[in-house]
Backbone as XML, in Angstrom:
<?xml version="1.0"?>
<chain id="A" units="angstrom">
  <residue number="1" name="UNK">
    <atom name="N" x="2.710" y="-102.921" z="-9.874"/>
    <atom name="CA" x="2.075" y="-104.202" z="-10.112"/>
    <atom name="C" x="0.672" y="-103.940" z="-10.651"/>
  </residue>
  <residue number="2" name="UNK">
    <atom name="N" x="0.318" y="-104.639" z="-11.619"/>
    <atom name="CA" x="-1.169" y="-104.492" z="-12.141"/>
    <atom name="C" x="-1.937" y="-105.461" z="-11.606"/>
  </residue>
  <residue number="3" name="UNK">
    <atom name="N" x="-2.955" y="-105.008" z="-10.906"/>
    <atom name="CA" x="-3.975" y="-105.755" z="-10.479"/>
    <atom name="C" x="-5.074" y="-106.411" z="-11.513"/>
  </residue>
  <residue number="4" name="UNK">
    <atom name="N" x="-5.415" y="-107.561" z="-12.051"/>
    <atom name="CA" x="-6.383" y="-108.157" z="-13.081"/>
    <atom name="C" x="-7.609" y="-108.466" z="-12.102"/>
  </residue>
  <residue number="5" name="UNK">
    <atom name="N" x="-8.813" y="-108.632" z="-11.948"/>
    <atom name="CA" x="-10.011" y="-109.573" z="-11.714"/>
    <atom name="C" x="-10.615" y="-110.024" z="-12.243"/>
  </residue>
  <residue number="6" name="UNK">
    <atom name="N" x="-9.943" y="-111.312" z="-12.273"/>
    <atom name="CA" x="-11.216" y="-112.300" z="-13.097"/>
    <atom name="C" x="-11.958" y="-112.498" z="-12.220"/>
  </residue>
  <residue number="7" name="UNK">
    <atom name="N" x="-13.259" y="-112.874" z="-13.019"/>
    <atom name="CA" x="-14.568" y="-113.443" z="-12.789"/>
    <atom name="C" x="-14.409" y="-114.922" z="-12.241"/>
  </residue>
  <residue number="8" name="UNK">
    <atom name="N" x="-15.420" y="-115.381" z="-11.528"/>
    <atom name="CA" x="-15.260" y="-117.053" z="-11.436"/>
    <atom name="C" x="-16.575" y="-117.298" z="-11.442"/>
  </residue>
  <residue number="9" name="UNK">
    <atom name="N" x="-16.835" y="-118.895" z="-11.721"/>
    <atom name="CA" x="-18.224" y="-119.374" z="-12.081"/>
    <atom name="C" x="-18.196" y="-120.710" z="-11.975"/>
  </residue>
  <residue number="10" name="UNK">
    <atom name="N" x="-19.185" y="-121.380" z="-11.755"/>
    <atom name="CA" x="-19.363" y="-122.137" z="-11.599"/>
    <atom name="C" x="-20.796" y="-122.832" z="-12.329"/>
  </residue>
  <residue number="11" name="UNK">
    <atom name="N" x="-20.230" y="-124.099" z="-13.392"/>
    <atom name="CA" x="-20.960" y="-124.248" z="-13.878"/>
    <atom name="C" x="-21.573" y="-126.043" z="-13.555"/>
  </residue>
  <residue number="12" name="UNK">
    <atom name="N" x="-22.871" y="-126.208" z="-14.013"/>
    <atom name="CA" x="-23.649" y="-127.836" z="-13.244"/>
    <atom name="C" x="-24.925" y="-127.125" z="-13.147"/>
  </residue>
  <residue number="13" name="UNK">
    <atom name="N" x="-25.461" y="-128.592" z="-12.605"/>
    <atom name="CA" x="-26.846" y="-128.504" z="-12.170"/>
    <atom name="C" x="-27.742" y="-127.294" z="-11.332"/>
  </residue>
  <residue number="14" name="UNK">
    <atom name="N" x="-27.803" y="-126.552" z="-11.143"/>
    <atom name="CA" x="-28.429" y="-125.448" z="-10.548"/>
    <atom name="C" x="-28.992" y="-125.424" z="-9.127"/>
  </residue>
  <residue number="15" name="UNK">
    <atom name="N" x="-29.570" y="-126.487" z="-8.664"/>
    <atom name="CA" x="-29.978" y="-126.880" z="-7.068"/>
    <atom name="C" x="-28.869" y="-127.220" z="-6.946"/>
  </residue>
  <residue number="16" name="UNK">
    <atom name="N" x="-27.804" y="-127.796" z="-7.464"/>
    <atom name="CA" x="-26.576" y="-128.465" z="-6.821"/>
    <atom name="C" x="-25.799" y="-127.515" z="-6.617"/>
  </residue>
  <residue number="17" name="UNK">
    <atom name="N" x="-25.771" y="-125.968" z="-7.063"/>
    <atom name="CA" x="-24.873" y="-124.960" z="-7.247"/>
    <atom name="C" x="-25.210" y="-124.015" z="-6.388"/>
  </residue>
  <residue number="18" name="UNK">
    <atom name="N" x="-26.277" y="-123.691" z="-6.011"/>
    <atom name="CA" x="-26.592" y="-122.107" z="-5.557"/>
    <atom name="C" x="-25.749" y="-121.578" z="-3.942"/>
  </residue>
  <residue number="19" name="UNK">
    <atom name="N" x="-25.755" y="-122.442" z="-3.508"/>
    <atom name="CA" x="-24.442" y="-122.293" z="-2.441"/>
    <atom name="C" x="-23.565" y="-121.663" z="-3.173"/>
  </residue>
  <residue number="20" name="UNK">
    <atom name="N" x="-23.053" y="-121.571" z="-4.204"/>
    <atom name="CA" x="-22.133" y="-120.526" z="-4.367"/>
    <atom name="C" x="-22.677" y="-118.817" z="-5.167"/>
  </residue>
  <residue number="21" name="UNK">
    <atom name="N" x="-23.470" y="-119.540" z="-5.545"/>
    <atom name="CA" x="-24.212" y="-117.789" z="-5.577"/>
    <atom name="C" x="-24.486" y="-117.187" z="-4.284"/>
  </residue>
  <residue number="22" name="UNK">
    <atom name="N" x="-24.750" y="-117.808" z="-3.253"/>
    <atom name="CA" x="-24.571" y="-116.751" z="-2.073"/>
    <atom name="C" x="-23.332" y="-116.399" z="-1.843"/>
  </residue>
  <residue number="23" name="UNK">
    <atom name="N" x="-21.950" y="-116.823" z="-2.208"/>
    <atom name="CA" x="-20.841" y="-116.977" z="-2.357"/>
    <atom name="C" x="-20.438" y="-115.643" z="-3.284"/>
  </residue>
  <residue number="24" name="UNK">
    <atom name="N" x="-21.261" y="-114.903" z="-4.184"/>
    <atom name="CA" x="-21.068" y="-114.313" z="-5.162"/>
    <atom name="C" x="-20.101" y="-114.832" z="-6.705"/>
  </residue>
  <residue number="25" name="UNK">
    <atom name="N" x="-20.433" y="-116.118" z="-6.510"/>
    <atom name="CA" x="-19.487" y="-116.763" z="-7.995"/>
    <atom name="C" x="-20.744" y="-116.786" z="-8.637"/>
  </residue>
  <residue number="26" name="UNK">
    <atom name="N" x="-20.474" y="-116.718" z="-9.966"/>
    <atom name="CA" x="-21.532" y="-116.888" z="-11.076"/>
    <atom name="C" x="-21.821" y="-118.183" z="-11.411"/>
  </residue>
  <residue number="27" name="UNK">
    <atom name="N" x="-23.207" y="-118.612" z="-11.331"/>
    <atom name="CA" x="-23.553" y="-120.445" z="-11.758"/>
    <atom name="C" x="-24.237" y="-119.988" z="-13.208"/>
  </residue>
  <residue number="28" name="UNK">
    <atom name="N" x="-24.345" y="-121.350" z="-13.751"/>
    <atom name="CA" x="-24.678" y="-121.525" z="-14.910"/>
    <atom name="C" x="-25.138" y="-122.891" z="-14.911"/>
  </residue>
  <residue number="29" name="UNK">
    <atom name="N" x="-26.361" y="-122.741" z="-15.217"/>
    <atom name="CA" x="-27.022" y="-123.954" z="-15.024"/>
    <atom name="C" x="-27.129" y="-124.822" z="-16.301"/>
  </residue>
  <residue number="30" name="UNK">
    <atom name="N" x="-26.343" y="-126.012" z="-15.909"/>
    <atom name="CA" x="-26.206" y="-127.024" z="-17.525"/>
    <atom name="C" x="-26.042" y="-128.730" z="-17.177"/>
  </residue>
  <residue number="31" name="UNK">
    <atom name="N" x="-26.897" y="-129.154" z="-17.700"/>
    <atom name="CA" x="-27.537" y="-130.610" z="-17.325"/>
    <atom name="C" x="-27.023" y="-131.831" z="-18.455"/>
  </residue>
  <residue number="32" name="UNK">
    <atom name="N" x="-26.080" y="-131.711" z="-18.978"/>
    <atom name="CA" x="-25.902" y="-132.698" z="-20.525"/>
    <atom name="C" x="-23.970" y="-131.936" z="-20.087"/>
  </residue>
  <residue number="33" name="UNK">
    <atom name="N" x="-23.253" y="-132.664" z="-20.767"/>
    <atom name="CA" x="-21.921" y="-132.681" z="-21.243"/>
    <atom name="C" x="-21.762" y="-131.673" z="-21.997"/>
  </residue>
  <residue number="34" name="UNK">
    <atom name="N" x="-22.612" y="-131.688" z="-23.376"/>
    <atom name="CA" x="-22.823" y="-131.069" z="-24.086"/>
    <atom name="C" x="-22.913" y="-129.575" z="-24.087"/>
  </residue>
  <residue number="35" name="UNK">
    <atom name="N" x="-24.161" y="-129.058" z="-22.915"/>
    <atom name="CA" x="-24.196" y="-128.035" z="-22.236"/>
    <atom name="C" x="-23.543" y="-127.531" z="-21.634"/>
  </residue>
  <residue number="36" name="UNK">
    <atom name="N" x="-22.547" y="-128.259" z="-20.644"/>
    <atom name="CA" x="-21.001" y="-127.778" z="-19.714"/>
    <atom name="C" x="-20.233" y="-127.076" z="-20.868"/>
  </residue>
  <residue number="37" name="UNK">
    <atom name="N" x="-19.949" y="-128.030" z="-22.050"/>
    <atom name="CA" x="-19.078" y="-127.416" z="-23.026"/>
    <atom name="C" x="-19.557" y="-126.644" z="-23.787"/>
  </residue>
  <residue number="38" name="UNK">
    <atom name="N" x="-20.363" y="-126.357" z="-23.848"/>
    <atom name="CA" x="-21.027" y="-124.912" z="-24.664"/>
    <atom name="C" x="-20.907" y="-123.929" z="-23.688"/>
  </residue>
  <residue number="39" name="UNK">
    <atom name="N" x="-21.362" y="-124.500" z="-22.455"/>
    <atom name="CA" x="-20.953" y="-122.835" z="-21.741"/>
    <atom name="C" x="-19.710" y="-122.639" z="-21.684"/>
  </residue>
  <residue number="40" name="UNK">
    <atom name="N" x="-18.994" y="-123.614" z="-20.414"/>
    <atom name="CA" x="-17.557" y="-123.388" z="-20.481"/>
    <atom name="C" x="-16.548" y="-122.609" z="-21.850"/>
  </residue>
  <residue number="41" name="UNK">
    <atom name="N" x="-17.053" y="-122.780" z="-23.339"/>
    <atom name="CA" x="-16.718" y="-121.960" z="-24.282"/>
    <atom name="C" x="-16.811" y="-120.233" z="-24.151"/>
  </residue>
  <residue number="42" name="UNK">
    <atom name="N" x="-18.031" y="-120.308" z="-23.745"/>
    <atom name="CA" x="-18.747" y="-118.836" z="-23.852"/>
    <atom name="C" x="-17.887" y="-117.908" z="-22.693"/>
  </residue>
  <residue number="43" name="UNK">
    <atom name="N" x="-17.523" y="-119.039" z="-21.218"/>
    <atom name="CA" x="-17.064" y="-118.190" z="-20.494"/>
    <atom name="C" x="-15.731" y="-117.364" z="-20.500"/>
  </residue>
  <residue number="44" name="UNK">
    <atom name="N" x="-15.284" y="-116.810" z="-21.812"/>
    <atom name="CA" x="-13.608" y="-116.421" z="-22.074"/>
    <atom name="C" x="-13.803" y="-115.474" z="-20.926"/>
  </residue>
  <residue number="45" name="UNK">
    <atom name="N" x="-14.318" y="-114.786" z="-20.771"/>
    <atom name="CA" x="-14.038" y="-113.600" z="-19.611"/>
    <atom name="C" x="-13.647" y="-113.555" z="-18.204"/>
  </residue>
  <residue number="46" name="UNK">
    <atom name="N" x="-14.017" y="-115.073" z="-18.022"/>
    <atom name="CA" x="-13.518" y="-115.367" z="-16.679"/>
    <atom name="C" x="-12.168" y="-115.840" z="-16.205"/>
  </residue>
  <residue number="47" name="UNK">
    <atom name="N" x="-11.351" y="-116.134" z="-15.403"/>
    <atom name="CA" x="-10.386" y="-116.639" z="-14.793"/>
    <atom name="C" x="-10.339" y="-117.769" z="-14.443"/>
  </residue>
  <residue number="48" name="UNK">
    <atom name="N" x="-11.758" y="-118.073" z="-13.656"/>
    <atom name="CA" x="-11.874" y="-119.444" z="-13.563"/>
    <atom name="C" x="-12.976" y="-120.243" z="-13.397"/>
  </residue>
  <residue number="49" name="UNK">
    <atom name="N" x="-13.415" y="-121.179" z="-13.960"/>
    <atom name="CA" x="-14.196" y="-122.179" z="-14.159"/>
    <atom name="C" x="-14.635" y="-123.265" z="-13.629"/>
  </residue>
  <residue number="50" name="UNK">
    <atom name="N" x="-15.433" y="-123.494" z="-12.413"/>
    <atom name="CA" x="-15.256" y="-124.382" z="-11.928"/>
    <atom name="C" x="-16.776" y="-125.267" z="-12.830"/>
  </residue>
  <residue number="51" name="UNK">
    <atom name="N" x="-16.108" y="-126.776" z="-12.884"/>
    <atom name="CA" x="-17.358" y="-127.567" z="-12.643"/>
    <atom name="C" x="-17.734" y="-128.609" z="-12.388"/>
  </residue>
  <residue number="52" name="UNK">
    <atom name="N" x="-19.381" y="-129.243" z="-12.300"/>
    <atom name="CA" x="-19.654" y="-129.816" z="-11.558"/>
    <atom name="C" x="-18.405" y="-131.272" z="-11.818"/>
  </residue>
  <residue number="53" name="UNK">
    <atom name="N" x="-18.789" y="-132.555" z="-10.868"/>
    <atom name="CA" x="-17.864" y="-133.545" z="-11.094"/>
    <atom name="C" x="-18.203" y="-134.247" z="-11.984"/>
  </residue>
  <residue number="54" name="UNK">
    <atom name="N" x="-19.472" y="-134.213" z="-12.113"/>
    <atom name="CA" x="-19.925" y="-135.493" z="-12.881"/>
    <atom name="C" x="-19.547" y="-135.139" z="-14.445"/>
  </residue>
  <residue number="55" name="UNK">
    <atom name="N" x="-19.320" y="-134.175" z="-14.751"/>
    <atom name="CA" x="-18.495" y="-133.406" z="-15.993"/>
    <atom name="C" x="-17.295" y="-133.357" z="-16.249"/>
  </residue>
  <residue number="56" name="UNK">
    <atom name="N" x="-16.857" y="-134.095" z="-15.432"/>
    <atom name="CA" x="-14.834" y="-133.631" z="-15.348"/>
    <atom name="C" x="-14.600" y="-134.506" z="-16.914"/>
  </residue>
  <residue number="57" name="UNK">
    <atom name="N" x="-15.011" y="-135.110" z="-17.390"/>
    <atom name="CA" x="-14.448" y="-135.434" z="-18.763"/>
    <atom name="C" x="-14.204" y="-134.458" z="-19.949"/>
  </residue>
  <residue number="58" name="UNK">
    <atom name="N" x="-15.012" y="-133.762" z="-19.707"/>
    <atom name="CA" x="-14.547" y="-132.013" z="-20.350"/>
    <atom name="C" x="-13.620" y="-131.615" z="-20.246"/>
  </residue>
  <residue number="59" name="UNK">
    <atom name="N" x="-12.293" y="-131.981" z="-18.992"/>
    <atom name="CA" x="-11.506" y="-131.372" z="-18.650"/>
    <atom name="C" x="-10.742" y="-131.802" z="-19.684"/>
  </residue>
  <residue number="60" name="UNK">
    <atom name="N" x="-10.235" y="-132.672" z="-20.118"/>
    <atom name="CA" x="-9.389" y="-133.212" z="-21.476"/>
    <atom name="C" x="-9.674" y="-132.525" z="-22.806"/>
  </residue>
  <residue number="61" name="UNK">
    <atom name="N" x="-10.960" y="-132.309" z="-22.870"/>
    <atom name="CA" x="-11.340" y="-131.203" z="-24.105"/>
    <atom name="C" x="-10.735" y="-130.472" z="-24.431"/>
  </residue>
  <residue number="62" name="UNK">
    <atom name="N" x="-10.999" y="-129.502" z="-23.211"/>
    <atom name="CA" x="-10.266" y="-128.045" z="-23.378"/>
    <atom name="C" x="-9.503" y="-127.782" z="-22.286"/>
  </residue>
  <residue number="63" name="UNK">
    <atom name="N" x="-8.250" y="-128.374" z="-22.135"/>
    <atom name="CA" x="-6.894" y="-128.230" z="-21.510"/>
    <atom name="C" x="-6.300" y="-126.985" z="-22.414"/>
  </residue>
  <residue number="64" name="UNK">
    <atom name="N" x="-6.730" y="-127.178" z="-23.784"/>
    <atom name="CA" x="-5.422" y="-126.194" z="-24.231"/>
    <atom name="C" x="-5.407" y="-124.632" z="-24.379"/>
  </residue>
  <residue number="65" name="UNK">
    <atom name="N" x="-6.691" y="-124.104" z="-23.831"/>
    <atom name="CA" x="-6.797" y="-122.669" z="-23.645"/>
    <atom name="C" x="-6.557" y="-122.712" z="-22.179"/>
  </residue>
  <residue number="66" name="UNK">
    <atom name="N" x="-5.543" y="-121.101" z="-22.214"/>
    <atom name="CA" x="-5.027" y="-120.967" z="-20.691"/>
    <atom name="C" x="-6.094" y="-120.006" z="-20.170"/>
  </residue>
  <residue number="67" name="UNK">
    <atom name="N" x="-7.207" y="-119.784" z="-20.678"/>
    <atom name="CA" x="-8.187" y="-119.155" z="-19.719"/>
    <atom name="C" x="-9.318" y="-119.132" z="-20.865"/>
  </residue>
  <residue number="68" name="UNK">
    <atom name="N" x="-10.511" y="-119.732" z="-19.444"/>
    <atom name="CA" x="-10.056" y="-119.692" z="-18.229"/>
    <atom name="C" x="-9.675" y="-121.131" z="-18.070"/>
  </residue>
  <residue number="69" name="UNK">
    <atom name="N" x="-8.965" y="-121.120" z="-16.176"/>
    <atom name="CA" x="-8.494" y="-122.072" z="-15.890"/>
    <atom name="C" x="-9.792" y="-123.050" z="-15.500"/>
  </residue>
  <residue number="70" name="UNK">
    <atom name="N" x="-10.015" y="-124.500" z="-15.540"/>
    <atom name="CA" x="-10.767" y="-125.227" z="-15.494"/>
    <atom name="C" x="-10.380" y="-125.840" z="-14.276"/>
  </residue>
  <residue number="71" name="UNK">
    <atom name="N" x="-11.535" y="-125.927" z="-13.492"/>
    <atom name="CA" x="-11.575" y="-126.781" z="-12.285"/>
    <atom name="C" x="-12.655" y="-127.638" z="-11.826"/>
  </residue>
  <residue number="72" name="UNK">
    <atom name="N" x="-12.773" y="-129.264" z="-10.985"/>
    <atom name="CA" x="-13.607" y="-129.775" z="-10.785"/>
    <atom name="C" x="-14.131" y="-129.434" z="-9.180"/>
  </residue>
  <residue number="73" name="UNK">
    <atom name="N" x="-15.157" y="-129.721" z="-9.123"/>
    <atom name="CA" x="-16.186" y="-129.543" z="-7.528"/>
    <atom name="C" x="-16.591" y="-130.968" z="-7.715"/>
  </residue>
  <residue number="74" name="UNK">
    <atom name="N" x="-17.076" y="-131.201" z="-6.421"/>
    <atom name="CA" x="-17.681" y="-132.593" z="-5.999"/>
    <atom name="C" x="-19.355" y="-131.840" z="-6.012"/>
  </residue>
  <residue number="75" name="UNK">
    <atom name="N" x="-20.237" y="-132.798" z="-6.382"/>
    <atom name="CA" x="-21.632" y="-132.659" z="-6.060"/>
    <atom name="C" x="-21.742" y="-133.259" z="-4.697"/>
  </residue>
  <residue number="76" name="UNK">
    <atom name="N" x="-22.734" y="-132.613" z="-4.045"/>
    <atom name="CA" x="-23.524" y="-133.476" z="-2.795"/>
    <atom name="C" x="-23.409" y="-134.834" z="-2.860"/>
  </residue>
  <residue number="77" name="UNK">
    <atom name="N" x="-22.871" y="-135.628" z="-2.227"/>
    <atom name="CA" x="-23.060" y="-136.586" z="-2.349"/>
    <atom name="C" x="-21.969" y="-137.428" z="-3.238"/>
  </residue>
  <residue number="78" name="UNK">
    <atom name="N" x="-21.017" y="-136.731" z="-3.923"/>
    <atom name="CA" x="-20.531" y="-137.030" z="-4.882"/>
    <atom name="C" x="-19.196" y="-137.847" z="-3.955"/>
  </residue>
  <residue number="79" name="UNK">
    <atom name="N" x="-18.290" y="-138.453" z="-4.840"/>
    <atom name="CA" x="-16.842" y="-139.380" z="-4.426"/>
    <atom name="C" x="-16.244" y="-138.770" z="-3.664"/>
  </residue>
  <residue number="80" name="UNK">
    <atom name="N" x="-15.723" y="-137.405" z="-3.965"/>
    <atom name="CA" x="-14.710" y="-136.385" z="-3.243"/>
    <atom name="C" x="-15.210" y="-135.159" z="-2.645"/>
  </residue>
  <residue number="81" name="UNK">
    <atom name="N" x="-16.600" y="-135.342" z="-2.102"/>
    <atom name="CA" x="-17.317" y="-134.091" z="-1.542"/>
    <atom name="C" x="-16.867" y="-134.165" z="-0.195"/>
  </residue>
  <residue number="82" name="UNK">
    <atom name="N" x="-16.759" y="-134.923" z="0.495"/>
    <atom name="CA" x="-16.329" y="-134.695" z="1.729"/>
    <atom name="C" x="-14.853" y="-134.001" z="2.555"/>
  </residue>
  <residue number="83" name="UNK">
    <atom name="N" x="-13.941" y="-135.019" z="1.427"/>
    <atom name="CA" x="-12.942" y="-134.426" z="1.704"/>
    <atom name="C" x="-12.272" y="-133.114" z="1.006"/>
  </residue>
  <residue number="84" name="UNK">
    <atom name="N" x="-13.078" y="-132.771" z="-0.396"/>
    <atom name="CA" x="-13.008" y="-131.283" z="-0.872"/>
    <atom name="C" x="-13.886" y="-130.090" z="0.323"/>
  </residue>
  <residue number="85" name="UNK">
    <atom name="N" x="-14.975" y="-130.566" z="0.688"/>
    <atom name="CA" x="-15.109" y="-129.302" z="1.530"/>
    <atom name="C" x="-14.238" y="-129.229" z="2.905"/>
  </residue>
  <residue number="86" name="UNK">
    <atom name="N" x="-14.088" y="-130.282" z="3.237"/>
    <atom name="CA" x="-13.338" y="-130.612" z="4.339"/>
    <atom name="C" x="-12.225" y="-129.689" z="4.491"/>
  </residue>
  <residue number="87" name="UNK">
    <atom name="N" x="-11.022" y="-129.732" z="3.200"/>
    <atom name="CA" x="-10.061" y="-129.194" z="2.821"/>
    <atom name="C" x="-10.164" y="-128.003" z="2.591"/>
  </residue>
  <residue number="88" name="UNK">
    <atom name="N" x="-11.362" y="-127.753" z="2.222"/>
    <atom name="CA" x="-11.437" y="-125.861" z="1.920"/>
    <atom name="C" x="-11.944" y="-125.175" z="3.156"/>
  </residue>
  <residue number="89" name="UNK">
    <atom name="N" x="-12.653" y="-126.022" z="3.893"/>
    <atom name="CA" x="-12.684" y="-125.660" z="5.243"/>
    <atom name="C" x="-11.417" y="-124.929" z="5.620"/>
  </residue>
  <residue number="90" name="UNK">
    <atom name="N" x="-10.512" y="-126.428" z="6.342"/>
    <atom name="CA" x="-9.436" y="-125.616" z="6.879"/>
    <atom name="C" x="-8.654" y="-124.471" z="6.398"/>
  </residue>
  <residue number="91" name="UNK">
    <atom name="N" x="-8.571" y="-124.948" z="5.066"/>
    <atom name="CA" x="-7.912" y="-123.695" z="4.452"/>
    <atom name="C" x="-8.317" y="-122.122" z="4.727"/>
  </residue>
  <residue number="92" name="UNK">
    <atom name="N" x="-9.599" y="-122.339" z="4.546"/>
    <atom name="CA" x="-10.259" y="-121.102" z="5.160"/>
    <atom name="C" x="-10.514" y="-120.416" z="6.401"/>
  </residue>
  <residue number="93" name="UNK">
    <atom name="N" x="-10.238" y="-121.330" z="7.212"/>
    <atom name="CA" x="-11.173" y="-120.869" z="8.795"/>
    <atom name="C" x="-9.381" y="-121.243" z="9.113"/>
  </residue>
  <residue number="94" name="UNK">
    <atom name="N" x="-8.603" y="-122.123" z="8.733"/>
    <atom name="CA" x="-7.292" y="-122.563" z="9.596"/>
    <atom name="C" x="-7.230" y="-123.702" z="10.729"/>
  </residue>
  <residue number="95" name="UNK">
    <atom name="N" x="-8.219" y="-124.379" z="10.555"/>
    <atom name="CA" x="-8.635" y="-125.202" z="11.315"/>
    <atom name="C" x="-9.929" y="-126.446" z="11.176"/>
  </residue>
  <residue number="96" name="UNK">
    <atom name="N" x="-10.082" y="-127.631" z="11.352"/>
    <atom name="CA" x="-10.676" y="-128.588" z="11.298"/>
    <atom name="C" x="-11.976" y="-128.387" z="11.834"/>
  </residue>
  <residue number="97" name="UNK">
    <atom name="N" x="-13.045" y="-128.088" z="11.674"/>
    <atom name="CA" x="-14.321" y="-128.201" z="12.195"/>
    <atom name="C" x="-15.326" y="-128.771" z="12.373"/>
  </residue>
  <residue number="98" name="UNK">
    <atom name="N" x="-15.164" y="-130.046" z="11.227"/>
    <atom name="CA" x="-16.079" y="-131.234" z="11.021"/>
    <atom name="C" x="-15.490" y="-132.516" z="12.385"/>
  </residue>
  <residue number="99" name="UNK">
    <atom name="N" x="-16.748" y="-132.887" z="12.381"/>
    <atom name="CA" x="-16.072" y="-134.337" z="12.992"/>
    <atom name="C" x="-15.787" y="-135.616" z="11.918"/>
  </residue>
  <residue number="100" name="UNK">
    <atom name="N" x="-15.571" y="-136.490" z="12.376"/>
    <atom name="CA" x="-14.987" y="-137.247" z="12.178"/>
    <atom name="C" x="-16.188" y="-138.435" z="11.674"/>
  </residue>
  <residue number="101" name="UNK">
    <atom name="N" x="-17.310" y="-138.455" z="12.404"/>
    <atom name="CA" x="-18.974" y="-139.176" z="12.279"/>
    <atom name="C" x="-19.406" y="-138.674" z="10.916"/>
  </residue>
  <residue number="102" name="UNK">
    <atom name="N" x="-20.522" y="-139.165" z="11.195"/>
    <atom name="CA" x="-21.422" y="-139.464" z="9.967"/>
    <atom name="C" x="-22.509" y="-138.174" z="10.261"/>
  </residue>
  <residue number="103" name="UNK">
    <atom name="N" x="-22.381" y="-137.732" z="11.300"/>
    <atom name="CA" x="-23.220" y="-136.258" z="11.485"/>
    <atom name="C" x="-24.546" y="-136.801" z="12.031"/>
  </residue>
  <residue number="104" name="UNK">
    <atom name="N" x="-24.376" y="-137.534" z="12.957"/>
    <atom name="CA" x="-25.965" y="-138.225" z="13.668"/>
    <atom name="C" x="-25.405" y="-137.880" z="14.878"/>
  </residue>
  <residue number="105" name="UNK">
    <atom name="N" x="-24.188" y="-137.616" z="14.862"/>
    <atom name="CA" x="-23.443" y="-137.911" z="16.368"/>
    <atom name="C" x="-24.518" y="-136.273" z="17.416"/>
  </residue>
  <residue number="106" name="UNK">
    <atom name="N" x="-24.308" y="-136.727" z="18.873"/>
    <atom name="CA" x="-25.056" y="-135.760" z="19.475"/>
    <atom name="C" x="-24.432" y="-135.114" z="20.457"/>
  </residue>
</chain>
């Protein structure tokens, strides 16, 4: 079996991202539509692509190259941030760790 490693990255706003540079994924900091899709071009080397949400209209752009693969993240605050980390939680740890509150709870 041949082993490949792609790269992954993550591209958006830069304060909104750096949580995953401690993560060791690569950010790329890009503030305009415009900018997502200029990088997202540049990144052929990678595997996979994540970015921010407020960009997911890009995703229709460039559907038709199979790498890298394109994926959306929720920003802080964003529609589906809660229940995307939520979900990668368990996935990761195997178990539910958040409550259920608004996080005031004591």
């Amino acid at each position: 079996m041949v082993s490949v490693g792609y790269k992954v990255a993550v591209v958006g706003r830069r304060e909104l991202l750096s949580i995953y540079e401690v993560l060791g994924i690569d950010i790329y900091d890009a503030r305009t539509e415009e900018e997502v899709l200029r990088t997202v071009r540049e990144l052929k080397d990678y595997g996979l692509v994540l970015i921010d949400e407020e960009f997911s209209s890009i995703l229709e752009i460039e559907r038709e190259e199979r790498l890298p693969v394109l994926g959306v993240i929720p920003t802080q605050g964003g529609v589906n941030a809660k229940s995307f980390f939520s979900d990668f939680v368990i996935r990761a740890v195997g178990t539910k760790i958040f409550s259920e509150g608004n996080g005031n709870e004591r």
